[in-house]
Biopython code that builds the backbone (N, CA, C, O; Angstrom):
import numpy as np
from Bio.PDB.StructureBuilder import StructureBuilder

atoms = [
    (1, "UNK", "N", (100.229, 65.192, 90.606)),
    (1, "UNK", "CA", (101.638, 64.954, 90.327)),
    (1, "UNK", "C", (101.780, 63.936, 89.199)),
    (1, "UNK", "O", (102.507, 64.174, 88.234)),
    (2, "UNK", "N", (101.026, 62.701, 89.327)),
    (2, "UNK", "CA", (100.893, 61.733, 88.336)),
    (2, "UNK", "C", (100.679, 62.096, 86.893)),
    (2, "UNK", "O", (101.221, 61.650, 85.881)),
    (3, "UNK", "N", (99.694, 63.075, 87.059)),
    (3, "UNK", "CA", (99.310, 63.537, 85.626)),
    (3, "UNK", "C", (100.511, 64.675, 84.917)),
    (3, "UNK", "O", (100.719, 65.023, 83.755)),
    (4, "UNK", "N", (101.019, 64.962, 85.958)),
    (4, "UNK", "CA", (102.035, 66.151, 85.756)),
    (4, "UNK", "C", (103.160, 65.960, 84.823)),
    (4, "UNK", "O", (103.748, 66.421, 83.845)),
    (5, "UNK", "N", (103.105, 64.723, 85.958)),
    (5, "UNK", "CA", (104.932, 63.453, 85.583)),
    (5, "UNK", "C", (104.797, 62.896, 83.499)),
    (5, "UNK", "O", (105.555, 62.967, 82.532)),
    (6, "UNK", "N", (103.044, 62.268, 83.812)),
    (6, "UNK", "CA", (102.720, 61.592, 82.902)),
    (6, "UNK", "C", (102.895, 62.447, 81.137)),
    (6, "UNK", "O", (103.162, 61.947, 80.044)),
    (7, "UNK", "N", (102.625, 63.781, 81.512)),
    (7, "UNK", "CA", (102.191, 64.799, 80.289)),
    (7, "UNK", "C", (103.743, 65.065, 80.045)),
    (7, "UNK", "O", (104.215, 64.712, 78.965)),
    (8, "UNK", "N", (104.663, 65.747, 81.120)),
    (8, "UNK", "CA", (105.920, 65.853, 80.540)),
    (8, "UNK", "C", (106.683, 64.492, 79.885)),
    (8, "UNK", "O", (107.400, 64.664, 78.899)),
    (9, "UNK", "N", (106.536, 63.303, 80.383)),
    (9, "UNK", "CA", (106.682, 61.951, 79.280)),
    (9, "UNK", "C", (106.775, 61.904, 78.202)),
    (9, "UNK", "O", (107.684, 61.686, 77.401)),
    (10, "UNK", "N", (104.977, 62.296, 78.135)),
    (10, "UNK", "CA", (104.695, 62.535, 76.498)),
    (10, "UNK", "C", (105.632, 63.854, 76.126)),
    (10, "UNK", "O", (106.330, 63.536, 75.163)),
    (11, "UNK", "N", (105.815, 64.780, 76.405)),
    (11, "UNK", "CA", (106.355, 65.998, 75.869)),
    (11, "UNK", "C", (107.985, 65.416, 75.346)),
    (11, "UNK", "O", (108.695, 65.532, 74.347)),
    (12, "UNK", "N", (108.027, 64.988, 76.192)),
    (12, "UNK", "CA", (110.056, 64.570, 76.543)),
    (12, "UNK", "C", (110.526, 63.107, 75.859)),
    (12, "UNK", "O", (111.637, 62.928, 75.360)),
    (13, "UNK", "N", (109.464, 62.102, 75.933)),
    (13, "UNK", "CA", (109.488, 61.289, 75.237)),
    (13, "UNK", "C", (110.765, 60.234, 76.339)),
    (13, "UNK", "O", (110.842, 60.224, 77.568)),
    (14, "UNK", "N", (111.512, 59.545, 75.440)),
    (14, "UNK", "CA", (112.410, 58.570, 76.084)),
    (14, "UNK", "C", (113.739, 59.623, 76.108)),
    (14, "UNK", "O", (114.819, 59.198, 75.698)),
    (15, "UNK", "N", (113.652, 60.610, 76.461)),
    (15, "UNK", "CA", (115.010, 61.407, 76.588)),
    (15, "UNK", "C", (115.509, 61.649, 78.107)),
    (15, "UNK", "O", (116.518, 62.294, 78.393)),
    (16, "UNK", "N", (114.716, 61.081, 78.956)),
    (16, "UNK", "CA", (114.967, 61.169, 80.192)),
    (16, "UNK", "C", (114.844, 62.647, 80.747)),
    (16, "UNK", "O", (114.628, 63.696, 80.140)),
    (17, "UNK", "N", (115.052, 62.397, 82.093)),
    (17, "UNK", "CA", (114.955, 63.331, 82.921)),
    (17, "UNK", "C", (115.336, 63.091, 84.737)),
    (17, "UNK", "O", (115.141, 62.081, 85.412)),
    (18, "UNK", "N", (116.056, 64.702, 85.246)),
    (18, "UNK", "CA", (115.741, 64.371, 86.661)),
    (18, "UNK", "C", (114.187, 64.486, 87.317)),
    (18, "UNK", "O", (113.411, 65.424, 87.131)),
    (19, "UNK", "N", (114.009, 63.604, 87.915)),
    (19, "UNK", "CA", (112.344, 63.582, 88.517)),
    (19, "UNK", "C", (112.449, 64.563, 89.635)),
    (19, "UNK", "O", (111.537, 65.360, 89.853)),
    (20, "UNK", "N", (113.771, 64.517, 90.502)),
    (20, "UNK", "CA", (113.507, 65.563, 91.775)),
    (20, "UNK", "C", (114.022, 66.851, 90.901)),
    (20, "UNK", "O", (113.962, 67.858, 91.606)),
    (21, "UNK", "N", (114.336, 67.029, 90.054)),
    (21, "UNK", "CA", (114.652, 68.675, 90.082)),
    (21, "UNK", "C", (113.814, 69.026, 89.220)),
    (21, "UNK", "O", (113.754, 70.255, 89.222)),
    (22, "UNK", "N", (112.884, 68.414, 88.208)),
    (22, "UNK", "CA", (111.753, 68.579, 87.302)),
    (22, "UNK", "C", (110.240, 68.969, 88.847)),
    (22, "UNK", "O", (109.117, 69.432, 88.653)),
    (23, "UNK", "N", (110.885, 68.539, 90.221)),
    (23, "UNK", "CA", (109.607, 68.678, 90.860)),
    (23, "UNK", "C", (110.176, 70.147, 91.468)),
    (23, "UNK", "O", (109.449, 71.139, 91.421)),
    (24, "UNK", "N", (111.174, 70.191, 91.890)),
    (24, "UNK", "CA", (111.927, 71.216, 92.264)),
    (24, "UNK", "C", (111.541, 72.803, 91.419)),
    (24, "UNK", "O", (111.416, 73.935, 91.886)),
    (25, "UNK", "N", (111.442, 72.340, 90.155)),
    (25, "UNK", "CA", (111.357, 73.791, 89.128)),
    (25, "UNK", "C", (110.019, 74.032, 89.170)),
    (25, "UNK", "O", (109.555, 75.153, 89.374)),
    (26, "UNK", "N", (109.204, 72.806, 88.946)),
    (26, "UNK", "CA", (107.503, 73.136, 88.950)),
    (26, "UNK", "C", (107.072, 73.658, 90.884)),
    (26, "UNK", "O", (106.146, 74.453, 91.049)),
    (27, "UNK", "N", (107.628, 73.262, 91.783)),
    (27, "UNK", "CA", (107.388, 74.024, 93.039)),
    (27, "UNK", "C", (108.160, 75.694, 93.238)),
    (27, "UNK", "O", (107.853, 76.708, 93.865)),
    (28, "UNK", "N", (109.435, 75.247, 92.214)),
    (28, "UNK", "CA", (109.617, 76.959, 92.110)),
    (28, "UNK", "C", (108.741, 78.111, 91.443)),
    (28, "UNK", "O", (108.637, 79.281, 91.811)),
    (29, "UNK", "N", (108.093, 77.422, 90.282)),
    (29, "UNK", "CA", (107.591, 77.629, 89.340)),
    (29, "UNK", "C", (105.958, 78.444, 89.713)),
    (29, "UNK", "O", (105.374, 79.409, 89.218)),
    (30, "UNK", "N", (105.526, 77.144, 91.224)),
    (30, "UNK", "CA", (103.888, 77.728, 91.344)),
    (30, "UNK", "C", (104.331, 79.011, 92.516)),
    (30, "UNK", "O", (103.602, 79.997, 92.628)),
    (31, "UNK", "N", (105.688, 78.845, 93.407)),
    (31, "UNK", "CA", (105.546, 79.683, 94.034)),
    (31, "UNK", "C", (105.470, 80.945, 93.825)),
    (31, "UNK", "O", (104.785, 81.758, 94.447)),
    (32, "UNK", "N", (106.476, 81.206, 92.563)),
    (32, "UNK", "CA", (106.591, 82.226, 91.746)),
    (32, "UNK", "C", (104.654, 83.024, 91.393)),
    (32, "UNK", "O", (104.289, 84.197, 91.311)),
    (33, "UNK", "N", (103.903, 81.758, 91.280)),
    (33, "UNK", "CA", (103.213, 82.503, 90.472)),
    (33, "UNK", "C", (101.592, 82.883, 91.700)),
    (33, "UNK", "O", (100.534, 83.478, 91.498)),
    (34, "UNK", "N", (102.170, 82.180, 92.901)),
    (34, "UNK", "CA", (100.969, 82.236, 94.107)),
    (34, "UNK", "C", (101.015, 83.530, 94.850)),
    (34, "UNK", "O", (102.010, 84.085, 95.318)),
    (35, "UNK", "N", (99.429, 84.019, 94.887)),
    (35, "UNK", "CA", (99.572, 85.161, 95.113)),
    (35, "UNK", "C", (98.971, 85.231, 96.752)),
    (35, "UNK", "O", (98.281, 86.112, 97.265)),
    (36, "UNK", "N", (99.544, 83.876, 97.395)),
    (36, "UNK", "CA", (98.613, 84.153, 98.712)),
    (36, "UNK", "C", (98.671, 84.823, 99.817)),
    (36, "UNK", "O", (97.830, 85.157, 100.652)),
    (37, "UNK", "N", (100.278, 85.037, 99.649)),
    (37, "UNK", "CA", (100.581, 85.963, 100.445)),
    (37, "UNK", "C", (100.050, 87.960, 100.647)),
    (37, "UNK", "O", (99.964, 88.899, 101.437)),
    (38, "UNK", "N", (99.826, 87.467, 99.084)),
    (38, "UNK", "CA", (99.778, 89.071, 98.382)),
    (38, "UNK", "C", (97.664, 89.466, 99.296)),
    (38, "UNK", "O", (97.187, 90.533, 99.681)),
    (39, "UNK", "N", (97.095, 88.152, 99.284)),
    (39, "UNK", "CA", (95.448, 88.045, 99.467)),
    (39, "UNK", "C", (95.630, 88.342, 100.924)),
    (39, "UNK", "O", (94.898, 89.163, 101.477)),
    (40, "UNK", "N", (96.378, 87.840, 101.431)),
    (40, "UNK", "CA", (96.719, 87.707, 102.830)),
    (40, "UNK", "C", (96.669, 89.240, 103.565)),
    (40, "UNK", "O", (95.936, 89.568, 104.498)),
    (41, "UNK", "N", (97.753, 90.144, 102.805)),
    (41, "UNK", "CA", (97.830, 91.464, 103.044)),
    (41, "UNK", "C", (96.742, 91.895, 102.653)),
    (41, "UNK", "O", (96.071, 92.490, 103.497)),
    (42, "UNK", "N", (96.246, 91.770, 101.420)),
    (42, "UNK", "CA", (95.163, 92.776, 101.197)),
    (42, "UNK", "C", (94.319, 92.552, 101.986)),
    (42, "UNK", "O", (93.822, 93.595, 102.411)),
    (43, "UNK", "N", (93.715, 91.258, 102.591)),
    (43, "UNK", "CA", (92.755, 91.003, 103.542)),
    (43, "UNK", "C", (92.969, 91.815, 104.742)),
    (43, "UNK", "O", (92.020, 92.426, 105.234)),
    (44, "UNK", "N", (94.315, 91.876, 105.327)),
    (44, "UNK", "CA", (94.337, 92.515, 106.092)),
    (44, "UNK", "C", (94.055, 94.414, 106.413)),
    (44, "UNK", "O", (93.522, 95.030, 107.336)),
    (45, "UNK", "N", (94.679, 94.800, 105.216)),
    (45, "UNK", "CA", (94.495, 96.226, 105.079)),
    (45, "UNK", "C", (93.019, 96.332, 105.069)),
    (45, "UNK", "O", (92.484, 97.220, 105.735)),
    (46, "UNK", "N", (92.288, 95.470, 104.343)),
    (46, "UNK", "CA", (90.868, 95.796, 104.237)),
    (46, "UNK", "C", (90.632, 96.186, 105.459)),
    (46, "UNK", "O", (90.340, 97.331, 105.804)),
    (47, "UNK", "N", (90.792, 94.937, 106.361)),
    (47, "UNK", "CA", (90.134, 95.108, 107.543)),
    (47, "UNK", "C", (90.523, 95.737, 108.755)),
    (47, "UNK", "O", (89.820, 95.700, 109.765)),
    (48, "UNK", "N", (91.897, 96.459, 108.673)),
    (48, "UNK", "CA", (92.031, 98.010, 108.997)),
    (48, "UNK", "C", (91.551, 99.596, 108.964)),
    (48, "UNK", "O", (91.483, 100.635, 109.621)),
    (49, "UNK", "N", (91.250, 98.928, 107.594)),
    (49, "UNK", "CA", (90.486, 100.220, 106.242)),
    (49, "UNK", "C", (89.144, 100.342, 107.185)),
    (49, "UNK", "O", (88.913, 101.309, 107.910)),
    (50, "UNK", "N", (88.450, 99.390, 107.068)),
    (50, "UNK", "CA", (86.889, 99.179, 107.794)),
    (50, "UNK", "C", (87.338, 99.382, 109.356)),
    (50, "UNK", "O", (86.539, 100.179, 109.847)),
    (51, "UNK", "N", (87.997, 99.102, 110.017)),
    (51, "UNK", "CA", (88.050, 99.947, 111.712)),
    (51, "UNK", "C", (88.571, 101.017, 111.652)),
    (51, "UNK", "O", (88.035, 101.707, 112.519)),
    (52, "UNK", "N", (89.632, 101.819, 110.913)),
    (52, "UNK", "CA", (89.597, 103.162, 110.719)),
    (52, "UNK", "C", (88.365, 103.892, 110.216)),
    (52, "UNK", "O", (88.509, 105.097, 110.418)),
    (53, "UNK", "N", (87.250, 103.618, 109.657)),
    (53, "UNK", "CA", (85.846, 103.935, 109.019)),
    (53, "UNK", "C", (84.823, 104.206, 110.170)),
    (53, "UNK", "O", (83.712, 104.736, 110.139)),
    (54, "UNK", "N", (85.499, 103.714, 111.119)),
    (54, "UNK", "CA", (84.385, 103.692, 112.324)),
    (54, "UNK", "C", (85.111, 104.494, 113.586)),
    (54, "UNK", "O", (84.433, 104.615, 114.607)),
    (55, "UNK", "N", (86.461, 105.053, 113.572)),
    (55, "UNK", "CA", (86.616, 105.639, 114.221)),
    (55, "UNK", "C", (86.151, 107.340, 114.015)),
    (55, "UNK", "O", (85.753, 107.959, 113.028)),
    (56, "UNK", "N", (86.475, 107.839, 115.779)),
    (56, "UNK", "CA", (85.645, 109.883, 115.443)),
    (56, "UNK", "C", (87.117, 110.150, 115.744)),
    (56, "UNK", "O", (87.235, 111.270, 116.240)),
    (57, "UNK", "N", (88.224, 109.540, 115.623)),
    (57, "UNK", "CA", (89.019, 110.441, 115.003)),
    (57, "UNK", "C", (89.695, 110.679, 113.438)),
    (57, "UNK", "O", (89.468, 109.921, 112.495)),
    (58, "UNK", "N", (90.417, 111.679, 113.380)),
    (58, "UNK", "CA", (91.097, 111.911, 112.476)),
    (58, "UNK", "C", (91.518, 110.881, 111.233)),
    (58, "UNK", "O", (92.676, 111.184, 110.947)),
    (59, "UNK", "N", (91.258, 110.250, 110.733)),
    (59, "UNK", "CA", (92.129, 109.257, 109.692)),
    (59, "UNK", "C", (92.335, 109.322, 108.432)),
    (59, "UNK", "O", (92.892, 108.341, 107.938)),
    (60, "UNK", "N", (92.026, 110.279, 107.669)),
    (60, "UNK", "CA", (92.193, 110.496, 106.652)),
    (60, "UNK", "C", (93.450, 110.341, 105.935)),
    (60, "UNK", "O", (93.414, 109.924, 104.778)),
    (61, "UNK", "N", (94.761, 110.684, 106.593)),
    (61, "UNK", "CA", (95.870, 110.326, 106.377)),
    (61, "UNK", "C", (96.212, 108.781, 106.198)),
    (61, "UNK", "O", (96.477, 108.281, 105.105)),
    (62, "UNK", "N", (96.182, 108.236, 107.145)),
    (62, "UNK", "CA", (96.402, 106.829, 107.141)),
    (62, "UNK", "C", (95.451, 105.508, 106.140)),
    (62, "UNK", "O", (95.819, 104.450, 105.630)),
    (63, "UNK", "N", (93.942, 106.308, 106.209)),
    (63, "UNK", "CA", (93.046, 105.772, 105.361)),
    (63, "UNK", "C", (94.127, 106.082, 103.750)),
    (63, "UNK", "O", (94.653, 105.228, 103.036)),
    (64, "UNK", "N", (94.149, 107.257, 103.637)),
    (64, "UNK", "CA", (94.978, 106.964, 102.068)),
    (64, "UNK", "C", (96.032, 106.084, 101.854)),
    (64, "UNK", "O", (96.129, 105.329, 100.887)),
    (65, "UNK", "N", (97.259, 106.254, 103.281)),
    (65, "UNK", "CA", (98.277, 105.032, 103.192)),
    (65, "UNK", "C", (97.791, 103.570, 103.253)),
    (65, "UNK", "O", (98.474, 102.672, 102.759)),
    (66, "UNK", "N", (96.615, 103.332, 103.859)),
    (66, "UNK", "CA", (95.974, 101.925, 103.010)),
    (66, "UNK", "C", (95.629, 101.722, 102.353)),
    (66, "UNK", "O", (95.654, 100.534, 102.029)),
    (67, "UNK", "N", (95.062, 102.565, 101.633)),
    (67, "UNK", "CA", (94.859, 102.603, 100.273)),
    (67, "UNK", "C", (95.734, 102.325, 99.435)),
    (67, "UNK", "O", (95.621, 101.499, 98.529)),
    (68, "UNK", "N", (97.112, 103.314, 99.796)),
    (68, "UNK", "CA", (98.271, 102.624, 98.843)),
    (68, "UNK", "C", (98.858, 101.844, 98.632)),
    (68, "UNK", "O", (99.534, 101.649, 97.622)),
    (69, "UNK", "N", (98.644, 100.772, 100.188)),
    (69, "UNK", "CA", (99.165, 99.657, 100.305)),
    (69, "UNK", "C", (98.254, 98.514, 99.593)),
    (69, "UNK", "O", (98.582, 97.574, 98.869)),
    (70, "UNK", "N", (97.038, 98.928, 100.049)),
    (70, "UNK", "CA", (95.573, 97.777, 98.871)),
    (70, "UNK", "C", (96.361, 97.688, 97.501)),
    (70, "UNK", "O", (96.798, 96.639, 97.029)),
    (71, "UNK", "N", (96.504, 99.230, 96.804)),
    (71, "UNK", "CA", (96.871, 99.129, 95.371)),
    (71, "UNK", "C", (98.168, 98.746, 95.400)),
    (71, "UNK", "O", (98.266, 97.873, 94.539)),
    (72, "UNK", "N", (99.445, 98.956, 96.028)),
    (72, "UNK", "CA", (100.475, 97.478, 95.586)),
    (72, "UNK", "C", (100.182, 96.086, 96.099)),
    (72, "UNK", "O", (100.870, 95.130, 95.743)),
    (73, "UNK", "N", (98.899, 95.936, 97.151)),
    (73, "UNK", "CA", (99.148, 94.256, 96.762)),
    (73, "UNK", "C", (98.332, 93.942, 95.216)),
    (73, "UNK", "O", (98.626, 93.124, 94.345)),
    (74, "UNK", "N", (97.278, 94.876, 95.274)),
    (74, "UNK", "CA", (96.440, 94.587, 93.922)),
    (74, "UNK", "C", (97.376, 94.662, 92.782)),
    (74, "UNK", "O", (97.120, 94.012, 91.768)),
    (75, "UNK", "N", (98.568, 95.487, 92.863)),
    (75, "UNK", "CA", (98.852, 95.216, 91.275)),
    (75, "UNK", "C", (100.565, 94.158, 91.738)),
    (75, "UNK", "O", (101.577, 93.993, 91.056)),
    (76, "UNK", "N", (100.433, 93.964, 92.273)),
    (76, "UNK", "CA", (101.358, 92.866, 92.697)),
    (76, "UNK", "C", (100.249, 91.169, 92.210)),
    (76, "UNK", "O", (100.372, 90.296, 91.350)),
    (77, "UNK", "N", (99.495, 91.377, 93.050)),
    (77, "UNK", "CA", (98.499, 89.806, 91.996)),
    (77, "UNK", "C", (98.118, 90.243, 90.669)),
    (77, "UNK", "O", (97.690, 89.389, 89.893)),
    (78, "UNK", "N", (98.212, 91.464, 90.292)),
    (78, "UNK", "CA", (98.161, 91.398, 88.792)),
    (78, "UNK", "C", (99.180, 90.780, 87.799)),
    (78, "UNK", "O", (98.942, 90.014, 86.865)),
    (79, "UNK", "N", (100.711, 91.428, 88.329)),
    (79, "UNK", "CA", (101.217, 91.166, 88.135)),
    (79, "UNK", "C", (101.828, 89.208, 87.914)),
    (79, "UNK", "O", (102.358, 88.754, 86.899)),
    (80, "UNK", "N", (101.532, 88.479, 89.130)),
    (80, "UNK", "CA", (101.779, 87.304, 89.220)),
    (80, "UNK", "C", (101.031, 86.461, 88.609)),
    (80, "UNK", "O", (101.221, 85.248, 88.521)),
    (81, "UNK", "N", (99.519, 87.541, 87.850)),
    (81, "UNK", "CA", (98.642, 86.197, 87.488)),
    (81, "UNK", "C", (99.009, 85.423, 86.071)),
    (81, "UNK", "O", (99.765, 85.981, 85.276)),
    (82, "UNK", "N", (98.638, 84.557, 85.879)),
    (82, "UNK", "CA", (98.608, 84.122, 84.407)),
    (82, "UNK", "C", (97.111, 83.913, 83.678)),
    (82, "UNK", "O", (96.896, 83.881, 82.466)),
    (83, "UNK", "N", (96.013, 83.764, 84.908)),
    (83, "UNK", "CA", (94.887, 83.577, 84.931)),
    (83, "UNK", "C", (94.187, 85.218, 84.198)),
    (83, "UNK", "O", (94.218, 86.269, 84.839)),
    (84, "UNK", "N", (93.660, 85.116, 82.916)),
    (84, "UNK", "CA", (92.670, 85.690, 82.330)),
    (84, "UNK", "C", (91.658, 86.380, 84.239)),
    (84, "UNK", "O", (91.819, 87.325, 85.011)),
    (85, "UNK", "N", (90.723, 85.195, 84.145)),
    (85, "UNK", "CA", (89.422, 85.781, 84.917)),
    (85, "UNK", "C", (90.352, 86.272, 86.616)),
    (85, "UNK", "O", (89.664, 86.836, 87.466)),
    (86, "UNK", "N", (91.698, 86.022, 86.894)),
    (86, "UNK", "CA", (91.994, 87.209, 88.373)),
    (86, "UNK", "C", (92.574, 88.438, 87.297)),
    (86, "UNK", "O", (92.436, 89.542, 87.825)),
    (87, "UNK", "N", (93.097, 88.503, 86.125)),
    (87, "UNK", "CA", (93.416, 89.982, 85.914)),
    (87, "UNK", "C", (91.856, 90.876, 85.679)),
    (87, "UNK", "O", (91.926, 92.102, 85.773)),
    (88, "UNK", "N", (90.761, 90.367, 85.439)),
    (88, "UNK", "CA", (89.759, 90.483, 85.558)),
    (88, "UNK", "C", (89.305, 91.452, 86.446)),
    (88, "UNK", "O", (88.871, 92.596, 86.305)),
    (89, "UNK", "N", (89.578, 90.481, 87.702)),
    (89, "UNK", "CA", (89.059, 90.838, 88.512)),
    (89, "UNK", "C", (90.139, 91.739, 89.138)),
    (89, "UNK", "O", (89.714, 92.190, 90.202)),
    (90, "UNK", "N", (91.212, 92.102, 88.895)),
    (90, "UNK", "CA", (92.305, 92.669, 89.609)),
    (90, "UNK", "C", (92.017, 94.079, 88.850)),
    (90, "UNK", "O", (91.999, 95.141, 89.472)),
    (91, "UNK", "N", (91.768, 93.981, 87.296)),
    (91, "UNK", "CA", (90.956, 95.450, 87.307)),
    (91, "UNK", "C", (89.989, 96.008, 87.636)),
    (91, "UNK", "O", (90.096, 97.205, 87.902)),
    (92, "UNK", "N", (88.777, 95.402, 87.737)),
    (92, "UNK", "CA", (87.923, 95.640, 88.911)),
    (92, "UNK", "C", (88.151, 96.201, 90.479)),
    (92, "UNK", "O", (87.596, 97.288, 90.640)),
    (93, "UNK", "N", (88.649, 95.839, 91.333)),
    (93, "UNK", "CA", (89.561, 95.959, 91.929)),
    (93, "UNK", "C", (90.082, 97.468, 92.014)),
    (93, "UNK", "O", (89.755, 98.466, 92.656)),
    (94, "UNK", "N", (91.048, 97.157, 91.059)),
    (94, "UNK", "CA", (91.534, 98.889, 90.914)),
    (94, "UNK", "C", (90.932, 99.710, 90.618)),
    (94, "UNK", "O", (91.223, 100.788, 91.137)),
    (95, "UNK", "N", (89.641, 99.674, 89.524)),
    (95, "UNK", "CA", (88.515, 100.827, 89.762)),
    (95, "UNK", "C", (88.425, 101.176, 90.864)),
    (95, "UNK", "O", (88.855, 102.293, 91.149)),
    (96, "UNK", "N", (87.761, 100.245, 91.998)),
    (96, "UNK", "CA", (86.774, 99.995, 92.749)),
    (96, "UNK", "C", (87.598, 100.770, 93.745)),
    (96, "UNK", "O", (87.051, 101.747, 94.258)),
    (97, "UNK", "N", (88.853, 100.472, 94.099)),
    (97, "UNK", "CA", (89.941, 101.885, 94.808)),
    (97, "UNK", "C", (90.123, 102.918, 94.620)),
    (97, "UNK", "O", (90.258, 103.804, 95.464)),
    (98, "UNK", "N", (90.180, 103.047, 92.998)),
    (98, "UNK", "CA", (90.483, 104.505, 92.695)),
    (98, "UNK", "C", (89.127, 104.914, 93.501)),
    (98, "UNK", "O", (89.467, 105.414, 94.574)),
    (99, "UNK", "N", (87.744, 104.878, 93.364)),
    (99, "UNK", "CA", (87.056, 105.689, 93.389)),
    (99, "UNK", "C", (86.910, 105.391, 94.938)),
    (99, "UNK", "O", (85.952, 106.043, 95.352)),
    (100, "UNK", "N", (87.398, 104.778, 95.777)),
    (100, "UNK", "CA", (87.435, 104.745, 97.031)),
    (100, "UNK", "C", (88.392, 106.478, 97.700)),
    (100, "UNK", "O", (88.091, 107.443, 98.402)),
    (101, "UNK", "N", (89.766, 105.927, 96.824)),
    (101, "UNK", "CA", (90.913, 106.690, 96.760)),
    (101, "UNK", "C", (90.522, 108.494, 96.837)),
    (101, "UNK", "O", (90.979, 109.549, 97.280)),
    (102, "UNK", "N", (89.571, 108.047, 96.210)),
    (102, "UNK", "CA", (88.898, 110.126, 95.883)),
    (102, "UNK", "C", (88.402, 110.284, 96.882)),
    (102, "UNK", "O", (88.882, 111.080, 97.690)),
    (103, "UNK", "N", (86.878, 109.317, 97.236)),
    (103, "UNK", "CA", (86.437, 109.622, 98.534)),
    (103, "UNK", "C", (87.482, 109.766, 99.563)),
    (103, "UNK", "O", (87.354, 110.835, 100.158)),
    (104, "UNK", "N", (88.683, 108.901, 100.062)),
    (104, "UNK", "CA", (89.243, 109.505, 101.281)),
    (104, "UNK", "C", (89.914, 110.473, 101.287)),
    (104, "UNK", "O", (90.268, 110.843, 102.407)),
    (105, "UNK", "N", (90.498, 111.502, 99.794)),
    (105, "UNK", "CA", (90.990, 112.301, 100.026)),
    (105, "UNK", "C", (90.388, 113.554, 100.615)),
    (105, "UNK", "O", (90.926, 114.408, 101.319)),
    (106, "UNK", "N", (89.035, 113.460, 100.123)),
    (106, "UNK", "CA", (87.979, 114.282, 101.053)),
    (106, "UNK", "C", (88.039, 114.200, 102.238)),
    (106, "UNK", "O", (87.692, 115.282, 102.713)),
    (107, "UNK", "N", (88.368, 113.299, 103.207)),
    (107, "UNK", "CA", (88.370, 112.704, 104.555)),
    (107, "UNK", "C", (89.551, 113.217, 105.291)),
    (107, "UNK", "O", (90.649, 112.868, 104.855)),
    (108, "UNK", "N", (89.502, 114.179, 106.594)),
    (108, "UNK", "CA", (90.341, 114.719, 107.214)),
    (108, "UNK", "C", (90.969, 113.691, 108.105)),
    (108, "UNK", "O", (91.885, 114.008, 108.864)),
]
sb = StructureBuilder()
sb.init_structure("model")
sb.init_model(0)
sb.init_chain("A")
sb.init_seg("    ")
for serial, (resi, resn, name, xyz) in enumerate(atoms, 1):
    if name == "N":
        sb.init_residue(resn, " ", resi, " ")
    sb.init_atom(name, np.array(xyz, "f"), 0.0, 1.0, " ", f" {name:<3s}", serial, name[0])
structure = sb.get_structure()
């Protein structure tokens, strides 16, 4: 926060400022850009994805609707990143589904 406060100073100089609504915009600011909620879901679908994999019934259907749900949280943190190395990895990612995506359409 110190360093935060300190750098906009220098930026802003002696022109003042509000301190609570300058903290207000930068907490709007990271929420906007945190994707933990988005990790949260995908973690979860994963690990739906993997106990539907092990069932002897039928899932092929539902295996694809997680699938579709993996690829909007994945391009939902694409979307939010600003970070170079997660769009990176967020295309990675989406390969790594698509070719999941083929295999389950094979899957009754």
């Amino acid at each position: 926060k110190e360093n935060l406060l300190n750098r906009f100073d220098e930026l802003l100089g002696n022109k003042g400022y509000d301190e609570n609504r300058f903290l207000q915009e930068v907490a709007m600011l990271l929420s906007k850009y945190s994707v933990n909620e988005e990790i949260v879901r995908l973690r979860t679908h994963i690990e739906a994805f993997t106990e539907l994999l092990a069932s002897t019934e039928p899932v092929g259907k539902r295996l694809d609707f997680l699938s579709q749900e993996m690829n909007r949280e994945i391009n939902t943190i694409g979307s939010k990143s600003i970070l170079v190395e997660i769009n990176q990895q967020v295309v990675s990612m989406k390969d790594s589904l698509e070719n999941i995506r083929e295999q389950v359409r094979n899957i009754e």
